[in-house]
VMD Tcl script that draws the C-alpha trace (Angstrom):
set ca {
  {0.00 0.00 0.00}
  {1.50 3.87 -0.72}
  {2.22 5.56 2.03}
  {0.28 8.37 2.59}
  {2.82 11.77 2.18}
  {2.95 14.59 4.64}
  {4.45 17.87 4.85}
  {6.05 19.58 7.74}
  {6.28 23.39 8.23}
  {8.86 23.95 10.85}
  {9.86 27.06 11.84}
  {13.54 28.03 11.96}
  {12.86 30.19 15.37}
  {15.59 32.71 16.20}
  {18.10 31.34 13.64}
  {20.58 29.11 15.95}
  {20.09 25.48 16.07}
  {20.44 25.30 19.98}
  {17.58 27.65 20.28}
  {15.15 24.97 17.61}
  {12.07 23.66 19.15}
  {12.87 19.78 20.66}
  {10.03 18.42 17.40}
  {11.83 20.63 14.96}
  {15.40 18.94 15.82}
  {13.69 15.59 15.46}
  {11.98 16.20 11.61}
  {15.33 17.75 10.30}
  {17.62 14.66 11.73}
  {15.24 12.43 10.14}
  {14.16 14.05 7.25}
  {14.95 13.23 3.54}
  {13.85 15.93 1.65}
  {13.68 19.86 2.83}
  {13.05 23.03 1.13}
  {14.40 26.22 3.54}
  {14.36 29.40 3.46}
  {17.35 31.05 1.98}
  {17.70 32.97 5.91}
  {18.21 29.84 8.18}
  {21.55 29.47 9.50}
  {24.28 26.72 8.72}
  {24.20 25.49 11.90}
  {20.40 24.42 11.88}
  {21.07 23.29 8.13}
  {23.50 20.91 9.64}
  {21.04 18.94 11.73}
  {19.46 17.42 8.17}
  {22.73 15.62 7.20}
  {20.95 13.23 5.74}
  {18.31 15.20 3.71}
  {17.88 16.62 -0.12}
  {18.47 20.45 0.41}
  {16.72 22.79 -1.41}
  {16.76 26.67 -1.18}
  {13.74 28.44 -1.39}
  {13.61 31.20 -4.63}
  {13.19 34.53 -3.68}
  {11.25 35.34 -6.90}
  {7.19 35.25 -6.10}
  {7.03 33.07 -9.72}
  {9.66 30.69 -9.31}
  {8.55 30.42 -5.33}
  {5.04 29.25 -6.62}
  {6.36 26.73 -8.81}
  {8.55 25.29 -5.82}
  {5.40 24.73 -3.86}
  {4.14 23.03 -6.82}
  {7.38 20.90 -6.26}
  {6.70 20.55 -2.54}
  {3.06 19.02 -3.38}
  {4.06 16.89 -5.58}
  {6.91 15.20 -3.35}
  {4.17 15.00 -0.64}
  {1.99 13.45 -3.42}
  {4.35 10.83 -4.16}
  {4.31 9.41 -0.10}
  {7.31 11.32 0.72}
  {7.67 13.46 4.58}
  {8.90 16.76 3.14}
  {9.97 19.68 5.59}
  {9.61 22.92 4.55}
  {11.72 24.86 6.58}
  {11.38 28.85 7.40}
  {12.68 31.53 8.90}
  {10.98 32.55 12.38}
  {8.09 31.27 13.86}
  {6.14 29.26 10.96}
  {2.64 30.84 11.24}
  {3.19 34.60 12.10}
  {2.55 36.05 8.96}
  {4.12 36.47 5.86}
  {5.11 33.57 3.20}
  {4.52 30.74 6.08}
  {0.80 32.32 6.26}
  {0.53 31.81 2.29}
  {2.09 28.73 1.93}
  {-0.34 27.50 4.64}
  {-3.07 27.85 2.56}
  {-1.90 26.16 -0.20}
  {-1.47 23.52 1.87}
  {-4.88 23.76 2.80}
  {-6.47 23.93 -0.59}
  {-4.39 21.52 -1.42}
  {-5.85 18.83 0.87}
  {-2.23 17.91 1.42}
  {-1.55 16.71 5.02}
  {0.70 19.17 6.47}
  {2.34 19.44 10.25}
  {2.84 22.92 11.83}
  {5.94 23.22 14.39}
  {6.21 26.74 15.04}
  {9.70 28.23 16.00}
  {10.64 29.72 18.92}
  {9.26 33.74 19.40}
  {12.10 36.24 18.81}
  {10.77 37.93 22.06}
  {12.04 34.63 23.67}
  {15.15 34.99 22.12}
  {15.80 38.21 23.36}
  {14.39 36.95 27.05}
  {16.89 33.88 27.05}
  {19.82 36.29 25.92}
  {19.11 38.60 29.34}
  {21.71 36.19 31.01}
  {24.63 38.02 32.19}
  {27.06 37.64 28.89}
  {29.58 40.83 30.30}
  {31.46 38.52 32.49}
  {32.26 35.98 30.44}
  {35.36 35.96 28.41}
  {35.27 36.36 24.94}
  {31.72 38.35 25.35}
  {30.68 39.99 22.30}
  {33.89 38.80 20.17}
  {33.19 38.50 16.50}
  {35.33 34.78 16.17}
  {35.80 33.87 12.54}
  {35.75 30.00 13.07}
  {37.78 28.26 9.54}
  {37.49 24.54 10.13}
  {35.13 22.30 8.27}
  {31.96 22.67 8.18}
  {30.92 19.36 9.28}
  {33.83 20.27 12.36}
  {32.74 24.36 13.12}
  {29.74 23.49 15.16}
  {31.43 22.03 18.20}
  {33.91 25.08 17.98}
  {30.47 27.17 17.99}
  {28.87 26.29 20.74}
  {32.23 26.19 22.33}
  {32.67 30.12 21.73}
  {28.63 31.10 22.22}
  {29.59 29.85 25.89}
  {32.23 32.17 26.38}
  {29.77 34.90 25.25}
  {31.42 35.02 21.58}
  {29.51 35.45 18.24}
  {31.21 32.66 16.34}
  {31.27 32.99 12.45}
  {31.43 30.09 10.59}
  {33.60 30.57 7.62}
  {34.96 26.73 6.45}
  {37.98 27.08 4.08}
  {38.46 23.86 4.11}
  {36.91 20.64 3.53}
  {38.16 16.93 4.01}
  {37.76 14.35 1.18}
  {39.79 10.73 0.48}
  {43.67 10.97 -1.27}
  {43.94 10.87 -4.88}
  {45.53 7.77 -4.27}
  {43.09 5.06 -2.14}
  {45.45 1.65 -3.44}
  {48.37 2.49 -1.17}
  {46.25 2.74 1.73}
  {44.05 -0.42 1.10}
  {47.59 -2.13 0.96}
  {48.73 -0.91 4.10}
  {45.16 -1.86 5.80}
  {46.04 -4.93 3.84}
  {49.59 -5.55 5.61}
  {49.10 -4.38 8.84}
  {50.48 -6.87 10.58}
  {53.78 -5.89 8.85}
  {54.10 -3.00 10.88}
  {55.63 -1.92 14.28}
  {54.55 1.42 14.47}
  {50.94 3.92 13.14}
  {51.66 7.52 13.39}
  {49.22 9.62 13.36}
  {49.53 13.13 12.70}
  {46.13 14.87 13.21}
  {42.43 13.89 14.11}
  {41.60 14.02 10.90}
  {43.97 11.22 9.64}
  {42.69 8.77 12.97}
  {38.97 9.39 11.76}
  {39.70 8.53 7.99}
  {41.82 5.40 8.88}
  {39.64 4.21 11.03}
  {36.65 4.47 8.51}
  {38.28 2.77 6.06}
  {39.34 0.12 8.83}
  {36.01 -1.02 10.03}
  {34.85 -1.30 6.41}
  {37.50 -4.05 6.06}
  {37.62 -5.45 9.64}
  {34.91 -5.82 12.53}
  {37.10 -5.87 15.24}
  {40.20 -4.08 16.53}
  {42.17 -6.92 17.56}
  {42.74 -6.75 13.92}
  {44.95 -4.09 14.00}
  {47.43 -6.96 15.91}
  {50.26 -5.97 18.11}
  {51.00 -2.29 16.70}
  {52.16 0.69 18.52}
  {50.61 3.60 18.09}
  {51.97 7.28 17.91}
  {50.05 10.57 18.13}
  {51.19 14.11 17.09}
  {49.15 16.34 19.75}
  {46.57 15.84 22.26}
  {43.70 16.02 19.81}
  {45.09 13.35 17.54}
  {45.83 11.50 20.92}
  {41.71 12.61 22.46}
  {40.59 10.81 18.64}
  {42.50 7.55 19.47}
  {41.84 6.56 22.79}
  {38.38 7.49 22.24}
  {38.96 3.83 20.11}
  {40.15 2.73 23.47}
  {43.28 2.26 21.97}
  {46.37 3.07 24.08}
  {48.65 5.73 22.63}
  {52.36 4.57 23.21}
  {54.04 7.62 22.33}
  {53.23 11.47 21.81}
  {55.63 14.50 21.29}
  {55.26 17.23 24.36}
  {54.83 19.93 21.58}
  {52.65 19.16 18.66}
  {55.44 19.46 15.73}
  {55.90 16.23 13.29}
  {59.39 16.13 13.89}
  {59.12 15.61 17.65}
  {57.93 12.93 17.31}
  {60.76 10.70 15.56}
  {62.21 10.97 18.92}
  {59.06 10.44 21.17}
  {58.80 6.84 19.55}
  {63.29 6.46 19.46}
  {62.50 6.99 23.51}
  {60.97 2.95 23.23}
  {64.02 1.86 21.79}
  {65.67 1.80 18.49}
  {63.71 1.79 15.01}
  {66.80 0.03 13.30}
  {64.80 -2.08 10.58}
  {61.35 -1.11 12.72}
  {58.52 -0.86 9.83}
  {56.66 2.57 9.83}
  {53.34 3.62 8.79}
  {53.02 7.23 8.86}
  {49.54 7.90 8.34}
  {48.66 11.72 7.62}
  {47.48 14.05 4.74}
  {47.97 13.79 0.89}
  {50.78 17.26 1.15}
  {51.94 16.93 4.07}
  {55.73 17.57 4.49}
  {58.93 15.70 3.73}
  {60.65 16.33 7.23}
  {59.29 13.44 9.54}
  {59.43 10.10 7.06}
  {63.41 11.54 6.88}
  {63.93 12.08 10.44}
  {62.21 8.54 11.06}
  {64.74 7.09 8.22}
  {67.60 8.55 9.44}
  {66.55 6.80 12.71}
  {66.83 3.07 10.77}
  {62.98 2.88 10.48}
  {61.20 1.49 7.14}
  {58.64 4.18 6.64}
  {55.64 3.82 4.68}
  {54.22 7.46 3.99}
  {50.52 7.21 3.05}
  {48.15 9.70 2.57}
  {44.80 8.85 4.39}
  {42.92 11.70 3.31}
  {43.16 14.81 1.30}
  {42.94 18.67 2.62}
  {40.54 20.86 -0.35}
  {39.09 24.42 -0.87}
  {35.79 25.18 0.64}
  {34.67 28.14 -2.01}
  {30.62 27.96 -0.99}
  {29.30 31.17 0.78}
  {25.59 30.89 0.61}
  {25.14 33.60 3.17}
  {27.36 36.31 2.28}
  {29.76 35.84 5.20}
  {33.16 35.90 3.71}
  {31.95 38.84 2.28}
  {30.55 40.30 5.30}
  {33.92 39.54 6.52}
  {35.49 41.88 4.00}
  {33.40 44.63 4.57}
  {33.34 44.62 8.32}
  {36.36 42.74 9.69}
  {35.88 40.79 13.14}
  {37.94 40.18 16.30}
  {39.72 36.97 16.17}
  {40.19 34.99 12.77}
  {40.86 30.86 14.68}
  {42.77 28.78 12.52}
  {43.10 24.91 14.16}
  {45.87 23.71 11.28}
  {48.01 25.02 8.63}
  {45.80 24.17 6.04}
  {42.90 26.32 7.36}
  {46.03 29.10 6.81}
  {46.57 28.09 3.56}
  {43.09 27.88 2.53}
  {42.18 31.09 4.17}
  {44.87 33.52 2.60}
  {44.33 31.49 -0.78}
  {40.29 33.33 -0.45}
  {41.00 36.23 1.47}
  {44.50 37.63 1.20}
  {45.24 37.19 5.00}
  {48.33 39.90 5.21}
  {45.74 42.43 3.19}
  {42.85 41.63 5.26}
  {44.89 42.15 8.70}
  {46.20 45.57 7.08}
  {42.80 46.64 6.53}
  {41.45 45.86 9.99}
  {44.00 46.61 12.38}
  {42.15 44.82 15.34}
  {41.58 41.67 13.75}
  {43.87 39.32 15.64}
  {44.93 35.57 14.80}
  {44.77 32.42 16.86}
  {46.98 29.39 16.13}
  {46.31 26.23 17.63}
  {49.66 25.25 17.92}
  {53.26 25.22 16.40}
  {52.56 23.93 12.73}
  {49.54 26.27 12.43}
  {52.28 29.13 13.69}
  {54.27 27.87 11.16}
  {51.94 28.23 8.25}
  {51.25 31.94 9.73}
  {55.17 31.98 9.48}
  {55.05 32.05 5.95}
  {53.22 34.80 5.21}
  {55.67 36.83 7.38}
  {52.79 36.98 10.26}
  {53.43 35.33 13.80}
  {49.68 34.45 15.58}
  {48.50 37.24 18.30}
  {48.26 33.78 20.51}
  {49.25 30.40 20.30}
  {47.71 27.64 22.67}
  {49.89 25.88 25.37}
  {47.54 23.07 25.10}
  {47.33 22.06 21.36}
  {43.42 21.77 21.50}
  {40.39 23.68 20.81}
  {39.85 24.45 24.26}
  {43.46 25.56 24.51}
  {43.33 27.77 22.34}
  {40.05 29.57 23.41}
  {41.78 29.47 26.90}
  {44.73 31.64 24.93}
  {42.27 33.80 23.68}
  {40.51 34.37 26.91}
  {44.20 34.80 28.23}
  {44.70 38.07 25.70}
  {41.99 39.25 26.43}
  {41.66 40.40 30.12}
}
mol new
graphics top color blue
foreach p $ca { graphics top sphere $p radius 0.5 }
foreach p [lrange $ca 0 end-1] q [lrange $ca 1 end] { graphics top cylinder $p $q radius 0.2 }
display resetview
């Protein structure tokens, strides 16, 4: 029997997804297909991973033939949610679309948004004390990464702006690390050089095996405490890790468990990543294996006008969590220009290699974190702040 469609009108509330109504979370997570205002935020956008996205038209025509669209999904059994700005039945295009619905004889579920006037009553809390209150944060990591940096920074009263310059997709070259998967029992050592590198590995490792005894009697290194965090959240041991985050400290974290004379390496980081450490861990007598687990690429989309916004008005802190997010963000903005042209904005590194890629450009980071993490580093910024 076809099942019967419905369609959803949820209402986007104030615009943050913290601050979306409990049944509004739930449709979005779930759904498959939703058609959104142009207005709603990233971060609400986020919560439909799963779902066909679809910007609303801001032409009255081409709107009314969407609708069209929207019926005829519904039509064909599908749950569609059509997702809008504010409260879903105050007015305006949610009042119209309503009663299409309604002539339509489509089923149709109303979830209105949270009231802007309870916005502004939740925001009454007592944001002057805390830290980074009222900072303008540029936030550059991936998009499917900026939220937890987000609500990170809204807690320390901060306005993060989410600005990905970056995005994460699989090397160029997939055979060399199917054969290392492939020949793991070969090795003595994994090295792993950022987060990023443990969660690709480890998704292409539970494709191939179910169980982690597969990986066999491997040690594991970790650049940094956040590569480290990513590992032993595996409940896998990390045997050695650097005291700064730099590559090269690391040849002599793992040369503290004894030589690497004829040990076999597999150094396990991104596609361009540098030439320093597979030498260093060479020159050491180790057999290194230098694969490239996943690949660092341009994030170009803007569909709300915030790099440009970012132009026009500058911002407090620009946070940069690796050299890549650097790379990426001077290769879009022109980060030496932009810094001239807003003599406030100041930089945050994570840690040394970030500095590094700052280095570069002939610019040293207003703050680098102690602790190479993302709380680290918003501790730094609190730091240069007071």
């Amino acid at each position: 029997m076809k099942t019967k469609g419905i369609i959803h009108l949820v209402g986007a509330g104030p615009g943050e997804a913290g601050l979306l109504t409990l049944r509004g979370a739930e449709l979005l997570r779930r759904a498959r297909v939703v058609f959104h205002d142009p207005g709603v935020s990233a971060s609400i956008l986020r919560l439909a991973a799963q779902a066909e996205l679809t910007p609303m038209a801001a032409a009255a025509e081409a709107r009314a033939g969407q609708i069209e669209r929207i019926l005829a999904r519904a039509a064909q059994g599908e749950e569609v949610v059509r997702l809008v700005e504010g409260e879903a039945c105050a007015g305006g295009e949610a009042s119209a679309e309503l009663r299409e619905l309604a002539r339509a004889g489509t089923a149709f579920e109303v979830v209105p948004g949270v009231s802007a006037s309870h916005r502004g009553h939740s925001q009454c809390r007592n944001i002057e004390g805390l830290p980074l209150s009222g900072r303008r944060v540029v936030v550059t990591r991936a998009l499917d990464q900026a939220g937890k940096v987000s609500e990170l920074l809204r807690e320390r009263g901060a306005e993060p702006i989410e600005i990905p310059v970056i995005r994460i997709a699989p090397p160029d070259d997939r055979q060399s690390l199917s054969e290392a998967l492939a020949g793991l029992h070969e090795y003595d050592w994994l090295v792993f050089t950022s987060a990023n590198g443990v969660a690709s590995f480890f998704d292409l490792f539970f494709r191939a095996f179910k169980d982690l005894r597969d990986l066999g009697g491997v040690r594991i290194a970790a650049v940094g405490p956040a590569t480290a965090a990513r590992i032993e959240a595996l409940h896998l041991t990390v045997d050695a890790m650097p005291e700064e985050a730099l590559g090269k400290k690391v040849a002599k974290a793992i040369e503290a468990h004894g030589s690497l004379e004829n040990l076999r390496v597999c150094l396990l980081r991104a596609q361009k990543a540098g030439g320093d450490l597979p030498k260093l861990l060479e020159g050491l007598g180790a057999i290194v294996d230098d694969v490239a687990c996943y690949q660092t690429l341009p994030e170009t989309g803007d569909p709300e006008g915030r790099g440009e916004a970012l132009q026009r008005t500058g911002a407090d802190w620009l946070l940069f969590t690796s050299g890549s997010t650097v790379e990426h963000f001077h290769a879009r903005f022109n980060l030496p220009e932009l810094l001239r042209k807003f003599p406030g904005l100041r930089t945050a590194s994570i840690g040394p290699e970030t500095s590094l890629a700052l280095q570069a450009l002939s610019l040293a980071p207003s703050v680098e974190a102690r602790e190479h993490t993302v709380p680290g580093l918003l501790r730094a910024m609190e730091t240069a702040g007071r």
